[in-house]
NUNU-585963 format. One record per residue (C-alpha): residue in one letter; x, y, z. Coordinates in steps of 0.02 Angstrom, whole numbers, m for minus. Layout:
# residues N
+------+--------+--------+--------+
! type !      u !      v !      w !
+------+--------+--------+--------+
!    A !      X !      Y !      Z !
...
+------+--------+--------+--------+
***
This chain:
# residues 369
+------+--------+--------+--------+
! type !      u !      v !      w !
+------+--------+--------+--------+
!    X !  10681 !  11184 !   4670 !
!    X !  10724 !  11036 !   4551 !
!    X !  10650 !  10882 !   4527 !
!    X !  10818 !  10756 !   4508 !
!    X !  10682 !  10640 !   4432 !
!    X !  10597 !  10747 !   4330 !
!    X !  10687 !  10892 !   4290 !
!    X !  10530 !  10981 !   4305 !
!    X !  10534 !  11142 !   4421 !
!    X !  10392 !  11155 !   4574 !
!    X !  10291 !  11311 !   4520 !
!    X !  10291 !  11416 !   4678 !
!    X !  10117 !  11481 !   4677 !
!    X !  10062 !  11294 !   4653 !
!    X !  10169 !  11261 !   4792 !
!    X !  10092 !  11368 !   4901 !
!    X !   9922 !  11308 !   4848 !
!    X !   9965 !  11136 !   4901 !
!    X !  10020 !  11188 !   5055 !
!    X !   9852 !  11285 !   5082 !
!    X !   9743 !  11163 !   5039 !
!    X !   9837 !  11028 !   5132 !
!    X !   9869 !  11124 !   5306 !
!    X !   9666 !  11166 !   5281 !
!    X !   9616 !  10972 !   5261 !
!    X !   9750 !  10920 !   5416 !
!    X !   9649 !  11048 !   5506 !
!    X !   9490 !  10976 !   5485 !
!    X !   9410 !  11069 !   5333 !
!    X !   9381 !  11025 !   5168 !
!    X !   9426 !  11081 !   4989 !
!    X !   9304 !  11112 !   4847 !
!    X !   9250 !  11034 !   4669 !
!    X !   9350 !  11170 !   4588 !
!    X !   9502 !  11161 !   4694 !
!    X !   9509 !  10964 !   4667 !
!    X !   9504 !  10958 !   4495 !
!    X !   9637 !  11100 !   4507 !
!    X !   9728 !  10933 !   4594 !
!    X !   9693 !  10817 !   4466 !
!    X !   9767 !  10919 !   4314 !
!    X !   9900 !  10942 !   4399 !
!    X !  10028 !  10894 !   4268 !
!    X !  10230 !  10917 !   4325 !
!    X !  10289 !  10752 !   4409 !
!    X !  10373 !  10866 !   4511 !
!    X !  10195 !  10943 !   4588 !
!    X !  10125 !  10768 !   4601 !
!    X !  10254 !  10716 !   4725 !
!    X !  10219 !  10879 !   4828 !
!    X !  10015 !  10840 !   4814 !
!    X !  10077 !  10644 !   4885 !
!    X !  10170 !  10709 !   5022 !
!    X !  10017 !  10813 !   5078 !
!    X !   9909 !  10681 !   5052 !
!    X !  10017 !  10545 !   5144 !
!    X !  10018 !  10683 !   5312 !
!    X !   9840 !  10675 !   5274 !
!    X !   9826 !  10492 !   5267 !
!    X !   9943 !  10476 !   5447 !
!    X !   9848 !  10597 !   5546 !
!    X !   9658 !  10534 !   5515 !
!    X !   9731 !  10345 !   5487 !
!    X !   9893 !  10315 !   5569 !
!    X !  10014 !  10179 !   5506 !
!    X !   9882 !  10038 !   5505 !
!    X !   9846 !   9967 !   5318 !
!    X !   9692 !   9869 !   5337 !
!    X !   9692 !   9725 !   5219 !
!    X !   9532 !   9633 !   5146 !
!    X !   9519 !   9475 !   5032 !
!    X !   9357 !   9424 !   4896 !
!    X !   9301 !   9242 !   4848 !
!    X !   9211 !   9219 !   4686 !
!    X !   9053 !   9162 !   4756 !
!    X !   8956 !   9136 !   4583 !
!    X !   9060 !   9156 !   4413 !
!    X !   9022 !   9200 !   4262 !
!    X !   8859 !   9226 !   4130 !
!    X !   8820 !   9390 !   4203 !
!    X !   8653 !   9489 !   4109 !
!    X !   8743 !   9650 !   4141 !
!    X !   8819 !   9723 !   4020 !
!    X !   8970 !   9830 !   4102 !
!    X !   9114 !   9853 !   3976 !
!    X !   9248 !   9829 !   4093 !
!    X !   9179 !   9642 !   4152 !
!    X !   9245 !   9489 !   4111 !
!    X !   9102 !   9409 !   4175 !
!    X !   8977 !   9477 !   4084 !
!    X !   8871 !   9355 !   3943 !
!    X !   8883 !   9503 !   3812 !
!    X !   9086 !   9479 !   3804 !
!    X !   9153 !   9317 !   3752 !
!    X !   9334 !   9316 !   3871 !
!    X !   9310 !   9116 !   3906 !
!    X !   9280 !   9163 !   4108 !
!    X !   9245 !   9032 !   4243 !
!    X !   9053 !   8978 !   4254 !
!    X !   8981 !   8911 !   4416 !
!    X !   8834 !   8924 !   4504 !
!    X !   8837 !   9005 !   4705 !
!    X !   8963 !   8905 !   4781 !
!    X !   8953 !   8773 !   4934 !
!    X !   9015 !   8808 !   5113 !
!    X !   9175 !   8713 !   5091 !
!    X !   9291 !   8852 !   4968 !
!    X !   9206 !   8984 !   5071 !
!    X !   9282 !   8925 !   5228 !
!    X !   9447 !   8888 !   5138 !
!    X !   9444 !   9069 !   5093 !
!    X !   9406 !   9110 !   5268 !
!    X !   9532 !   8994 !   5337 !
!    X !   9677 !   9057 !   5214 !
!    X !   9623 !   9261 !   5245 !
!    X !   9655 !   9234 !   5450 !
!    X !   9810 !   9146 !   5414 !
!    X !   9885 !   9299 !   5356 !
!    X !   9789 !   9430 !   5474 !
!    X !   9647 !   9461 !   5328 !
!    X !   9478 !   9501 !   5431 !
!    X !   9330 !   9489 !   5309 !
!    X !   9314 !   9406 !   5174 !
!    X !   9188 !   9481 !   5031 !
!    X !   9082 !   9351 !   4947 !
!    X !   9053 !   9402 !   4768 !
!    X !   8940 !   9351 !   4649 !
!    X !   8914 !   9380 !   4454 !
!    X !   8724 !   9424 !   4433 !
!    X !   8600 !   9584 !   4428 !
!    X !   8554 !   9581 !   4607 !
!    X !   8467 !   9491 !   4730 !
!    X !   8288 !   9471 !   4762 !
!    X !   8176 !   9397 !   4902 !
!    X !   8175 !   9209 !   4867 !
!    X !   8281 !   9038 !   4865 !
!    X !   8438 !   9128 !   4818 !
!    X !   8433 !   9244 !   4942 !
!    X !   8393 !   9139 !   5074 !
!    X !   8536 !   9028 !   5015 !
!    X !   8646 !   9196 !   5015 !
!    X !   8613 !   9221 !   5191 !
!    X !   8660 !   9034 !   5233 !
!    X !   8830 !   9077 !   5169 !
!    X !   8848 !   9229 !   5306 !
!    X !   8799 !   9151 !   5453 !
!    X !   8907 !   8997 !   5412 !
!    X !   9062 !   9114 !   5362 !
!    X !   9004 !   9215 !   5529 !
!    X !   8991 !   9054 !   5642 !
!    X !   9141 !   8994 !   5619 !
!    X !   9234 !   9123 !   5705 !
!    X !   9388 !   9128 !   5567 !
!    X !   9341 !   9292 !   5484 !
!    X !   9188 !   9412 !   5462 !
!    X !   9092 !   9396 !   5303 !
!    X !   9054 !   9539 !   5190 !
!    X !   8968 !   9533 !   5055 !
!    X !   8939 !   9632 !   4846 !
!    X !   8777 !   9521 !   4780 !
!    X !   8741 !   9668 !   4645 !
!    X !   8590 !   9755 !   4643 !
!    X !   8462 !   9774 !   4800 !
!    X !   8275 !   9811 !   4756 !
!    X !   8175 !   9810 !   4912 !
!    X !   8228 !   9862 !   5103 !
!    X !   8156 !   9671 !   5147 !
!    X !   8319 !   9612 !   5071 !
!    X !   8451 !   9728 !   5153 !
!    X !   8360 !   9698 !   5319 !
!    X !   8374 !   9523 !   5282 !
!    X !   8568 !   9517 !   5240 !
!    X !   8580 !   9658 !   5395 !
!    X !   8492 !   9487 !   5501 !
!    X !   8602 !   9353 !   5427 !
!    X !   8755 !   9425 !   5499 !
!    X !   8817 !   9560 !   5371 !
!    X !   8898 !   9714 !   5406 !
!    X !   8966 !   9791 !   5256 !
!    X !   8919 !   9764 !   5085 !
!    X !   9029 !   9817 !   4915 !
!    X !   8922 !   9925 !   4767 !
!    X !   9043 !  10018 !   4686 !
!    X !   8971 !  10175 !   4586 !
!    X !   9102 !  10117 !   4464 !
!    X !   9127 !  10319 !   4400 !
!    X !   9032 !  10494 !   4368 !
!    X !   8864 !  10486 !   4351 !
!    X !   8902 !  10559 !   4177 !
!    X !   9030 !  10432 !   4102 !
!    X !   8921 !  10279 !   4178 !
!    X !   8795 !  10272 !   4014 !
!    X !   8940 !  10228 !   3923 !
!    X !   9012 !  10097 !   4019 !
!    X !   8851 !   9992 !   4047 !
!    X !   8651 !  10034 !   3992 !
!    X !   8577 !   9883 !   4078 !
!    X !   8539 !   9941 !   4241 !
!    X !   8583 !  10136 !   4288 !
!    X !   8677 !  10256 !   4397 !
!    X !   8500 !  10270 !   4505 !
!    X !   8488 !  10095 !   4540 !
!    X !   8660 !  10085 !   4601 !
!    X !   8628 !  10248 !   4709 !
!    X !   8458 !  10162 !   4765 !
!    X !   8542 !  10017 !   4810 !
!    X !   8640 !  10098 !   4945 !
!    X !   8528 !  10186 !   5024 !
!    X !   8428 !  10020 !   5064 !
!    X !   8597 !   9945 !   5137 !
!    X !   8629 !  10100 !   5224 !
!    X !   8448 !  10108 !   5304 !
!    X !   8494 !   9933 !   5360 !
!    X !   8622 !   9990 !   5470 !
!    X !   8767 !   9902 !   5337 !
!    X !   8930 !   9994 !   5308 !
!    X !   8963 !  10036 !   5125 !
!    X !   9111 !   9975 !   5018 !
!    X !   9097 !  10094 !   4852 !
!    X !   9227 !  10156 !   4740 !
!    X !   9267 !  10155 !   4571 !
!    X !   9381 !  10108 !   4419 !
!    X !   9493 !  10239 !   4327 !
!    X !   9570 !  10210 !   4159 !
!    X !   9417 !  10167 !   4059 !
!    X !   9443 !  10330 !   3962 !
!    X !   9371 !  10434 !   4074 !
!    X !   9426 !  10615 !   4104 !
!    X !   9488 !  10683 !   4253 !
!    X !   9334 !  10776 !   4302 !
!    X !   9248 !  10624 !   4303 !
!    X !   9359 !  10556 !   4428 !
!    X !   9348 !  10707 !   4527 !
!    X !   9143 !  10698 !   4513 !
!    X !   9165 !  10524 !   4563 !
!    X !   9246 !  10553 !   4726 !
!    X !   9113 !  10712 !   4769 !
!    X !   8972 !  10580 !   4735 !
!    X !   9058 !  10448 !   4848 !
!    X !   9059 !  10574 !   4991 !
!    X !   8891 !  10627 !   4958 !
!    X !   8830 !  10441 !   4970 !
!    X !   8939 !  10424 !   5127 !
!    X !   9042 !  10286 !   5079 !
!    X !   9156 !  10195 !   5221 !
!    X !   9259 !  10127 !   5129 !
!    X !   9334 !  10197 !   4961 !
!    X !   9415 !  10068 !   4830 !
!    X !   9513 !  10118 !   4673 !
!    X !   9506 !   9992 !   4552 !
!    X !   9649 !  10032 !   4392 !
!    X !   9555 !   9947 !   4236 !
!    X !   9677 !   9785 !   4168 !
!    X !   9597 !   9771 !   4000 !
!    X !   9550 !   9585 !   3974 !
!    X !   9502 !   9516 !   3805 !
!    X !   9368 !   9487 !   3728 !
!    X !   9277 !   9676 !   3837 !
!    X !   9253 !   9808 !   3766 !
!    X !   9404 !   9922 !   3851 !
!    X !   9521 !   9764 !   3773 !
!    X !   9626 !   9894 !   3673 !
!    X !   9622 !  10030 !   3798 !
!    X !   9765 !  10100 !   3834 !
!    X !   9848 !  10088 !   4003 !
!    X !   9864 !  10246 !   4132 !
!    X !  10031 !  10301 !   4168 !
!    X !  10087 !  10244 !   4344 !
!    X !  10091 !  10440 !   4414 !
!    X !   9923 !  10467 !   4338 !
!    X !   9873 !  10340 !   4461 !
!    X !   9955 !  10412 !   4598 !
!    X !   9898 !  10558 !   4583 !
!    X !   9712 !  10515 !   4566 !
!    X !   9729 !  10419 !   4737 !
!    X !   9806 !  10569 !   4808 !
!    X !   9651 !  10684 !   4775 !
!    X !   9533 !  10568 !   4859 !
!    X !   9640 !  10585 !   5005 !
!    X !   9605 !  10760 !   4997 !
!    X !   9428 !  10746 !   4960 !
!    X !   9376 !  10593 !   5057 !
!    X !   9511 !  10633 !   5211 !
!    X !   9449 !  10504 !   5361 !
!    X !   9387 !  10374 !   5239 !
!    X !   9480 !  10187 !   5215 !
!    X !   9546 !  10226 !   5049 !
!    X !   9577 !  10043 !   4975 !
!    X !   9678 !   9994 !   4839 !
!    X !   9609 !   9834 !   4756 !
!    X !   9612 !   9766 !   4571 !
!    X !   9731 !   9821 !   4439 !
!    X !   9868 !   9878 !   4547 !
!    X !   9997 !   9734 !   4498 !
!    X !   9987 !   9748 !   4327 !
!    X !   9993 !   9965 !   4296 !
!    X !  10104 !  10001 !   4447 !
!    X !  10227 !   9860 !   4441 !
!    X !  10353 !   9917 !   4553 !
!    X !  10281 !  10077 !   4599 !
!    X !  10136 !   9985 !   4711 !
!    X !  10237 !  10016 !   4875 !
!    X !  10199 !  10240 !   4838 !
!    X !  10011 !  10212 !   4836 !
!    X !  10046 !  10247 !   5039 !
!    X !  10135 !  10381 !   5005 !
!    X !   9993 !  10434 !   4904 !
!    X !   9856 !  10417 !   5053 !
!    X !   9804 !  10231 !   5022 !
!    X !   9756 !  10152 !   5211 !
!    X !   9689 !   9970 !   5164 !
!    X !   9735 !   9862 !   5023 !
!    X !   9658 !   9731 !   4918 !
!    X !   9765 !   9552 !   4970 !
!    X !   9719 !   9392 !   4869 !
!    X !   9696 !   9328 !   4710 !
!    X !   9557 !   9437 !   4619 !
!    X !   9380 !   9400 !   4546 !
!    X !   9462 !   9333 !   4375 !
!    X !   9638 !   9364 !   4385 !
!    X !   9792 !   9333 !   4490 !
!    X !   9872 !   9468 !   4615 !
!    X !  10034 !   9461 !   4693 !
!    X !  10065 !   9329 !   4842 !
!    X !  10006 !   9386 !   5009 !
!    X !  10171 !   9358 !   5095 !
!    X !  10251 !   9481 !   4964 !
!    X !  10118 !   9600 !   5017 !
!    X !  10134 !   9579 !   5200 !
!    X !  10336 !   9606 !   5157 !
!    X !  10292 !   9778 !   5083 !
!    X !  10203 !   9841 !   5241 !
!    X !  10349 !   9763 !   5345 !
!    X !  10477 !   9872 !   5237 !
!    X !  10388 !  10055 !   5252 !
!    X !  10350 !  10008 !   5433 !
!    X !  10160 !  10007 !   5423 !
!    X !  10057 !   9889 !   5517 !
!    X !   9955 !   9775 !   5428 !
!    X !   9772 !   9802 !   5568 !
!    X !   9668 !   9866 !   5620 !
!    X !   9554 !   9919 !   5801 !
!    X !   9370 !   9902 !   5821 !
!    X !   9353 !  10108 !   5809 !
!    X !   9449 !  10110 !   5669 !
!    X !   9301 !  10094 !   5524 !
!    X !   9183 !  10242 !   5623 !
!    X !   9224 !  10418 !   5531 !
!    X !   9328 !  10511 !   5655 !
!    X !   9178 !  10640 !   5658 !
!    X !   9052 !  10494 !   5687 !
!    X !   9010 !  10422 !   5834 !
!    X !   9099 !  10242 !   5859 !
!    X !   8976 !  10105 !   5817 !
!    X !   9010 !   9929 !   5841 !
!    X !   9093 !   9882 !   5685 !
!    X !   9230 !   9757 !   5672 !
!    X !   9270 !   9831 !   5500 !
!    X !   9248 !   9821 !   5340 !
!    X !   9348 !   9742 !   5204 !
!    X !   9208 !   9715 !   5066 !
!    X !   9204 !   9610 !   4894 !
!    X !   9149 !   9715 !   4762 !
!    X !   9304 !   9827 !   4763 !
!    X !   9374 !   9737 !   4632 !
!    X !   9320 !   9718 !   4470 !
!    X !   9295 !   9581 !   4384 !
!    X !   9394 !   9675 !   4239 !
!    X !   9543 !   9675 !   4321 !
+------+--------+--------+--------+
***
């Protein structure tokens, strides 16, 4: 059969591949390391669509036609000791970011305020540092939840960085949160050489704390920091190993003045296609699609449903602008998906419904993008 678009011709035995490993994942299995990353080379534009179209079955039977939407506020900006490539932020990369210490009650309750206008129902407060420790800030930290909690206009989630001790997550667990944003960022192999200041363990370490808490996890990644493919297949493996809730891809927008300035852009279908095989690896997870997606898919952002996306990043981002809300909320309208979400709707299908409201979490959007 031929591709009008791409003039490419479907391969049959890849065909039938597809079709296996899709009608096995619908059914409730799983596919392996070696038959993703048989997904992720996939190279004819004409095989990608046929791996979407799996993974969008995928994404309606374990998801339905609800998009869940989360927003972030930019709770501290700025002079970061980290040293991640891909972050604005950062004090090793002069990109003339916003610098502010944690922010007051007021622009968190704007946020809040703005998010339920338009159906948002968390709202992720972010912050530019290492991590949190016992102490002033934290205790100042866990001011800002109950008050965003209290006020009944959205539920507060939170990505603070780096946890050290299980006092802290217990403490944030106390204070009101429920779900908490550490993204893994990529493979444990590529990470060295996207940031040596603190290390894949302490990010892994860091979850497991939360997670003894009782708090959900936000983690995901960012592609297109010249990463291979593998890497984003590893990537997803290690974010179902760590049990993540809630998946966000992140496409790197190279700012000035990083290190990943000059790097070039991913290809639109590349993108695509890499949200596709976390469908099929992560199948009954909230696969979110959060910073970077304006600028690399332009007008190919409405196809990351078709590729197995269920929530979506709404707002403005950490350092940079996204497309208005309403234009969002417009998009959903047009491909007839429904913008929320129900209580049971963040427990695993194979886990036993907790009592969640959800989780729409900050740190799935770097500060990069």
């Amino acid at each position: 059969m031929l591709s009008t678009m791409s003039r490419q011709t479907i391969d049959a035995n890849v065909r039938a591949q597809l079709a296996e490993l899709g009608e096995r994942v619908l059914g409730g299995g799983s596919i392996t390391r070696d038959e993703a990353l048989g997904l992720f080379n996939l190279e004819s534009t004409a095989d990608i669509f046929d791996l979407m179209a799996w993974a969008n079955r995928i994404r309606e039977k374990f998801k339905g036609n609800k998009i869940h939407l989360c927003s972030i506020v930019n709770a501290k900006a700025g002079a970061c000791s980290e040293n991640c490539s891909f972050c604005a932020q950062s004090s090793f990369h002069q990109t003339g970011s916003p610098r502010y210490g944690f922010v007051d009650p007021e622009p968190v309750l704007e946020a809040a305020t703005e998010a339920k206008k338009h159906g948002v129902t968390a709202v992720g407060l972010v912050a530019a540092w290492k991590g949190l420790n016992e102490g002033p800030m934290l205790d100042e930290v866990c001011d800002r939840i109950r008050e965003l909690a209290s006020s009944g206009k959205t539920r507060p989630d939170a990505s603070l960085g780096i946890i050290k001790s299980q006092k802290v997550a217990e403490r944030l667990k106390e204070a009101g949160l429920e779900c908490y944003g550490h993204n893994l960022e990529t493979s444990r192999r590529f990470f060295p050489s996207q940031c040596s200041t603190h290390s894949y363990e302490d990010r892994i370490e860091t979850i497991g704390y939360l997670k003894k808490a009782g708090i959900k996890i936000c983690s995901g990644g960012i592609i297109g920091m010249g990463e291979t493919r593998e890497d984003r297949c590893d990537l997803a493996f290690s974010l179902k190993e760590v049990g993540a809730n809630v998946v966000p891809i992140n496409i790197l927008n190279p700012i000035p003045g990083t290190p990943f300035e000059k790097t070039p852009p991913l290809p639109p279908m590349e993108i695509l296609k890499t949200i596709a095989c976390f469908r099929f690896i992560l199948p009954k997870k909230e696969i979110m699609i959060a910073g970077g997606r304006t600028v690399n898919l332009r007008d190919m952002q409405s196809m990351v449903f078709t590729a197995g996306a269920s929530a979506l990043m709404v707002g403005n981002y950490l350092t940079t602008l996204n497309q208005p809300v309403e234009k969002d909320l417009q998009m959903l309208k047009d491909l007839g998906l429904d913008p929320s979400w129900d209580n049971h709707d963040f427990a695993d299908q194979d886990e036993p419904t907790q009592s969640s409201n959800g989780c729409r979490c900050g740190d799935a959007e770097p500060v990069a993008t």
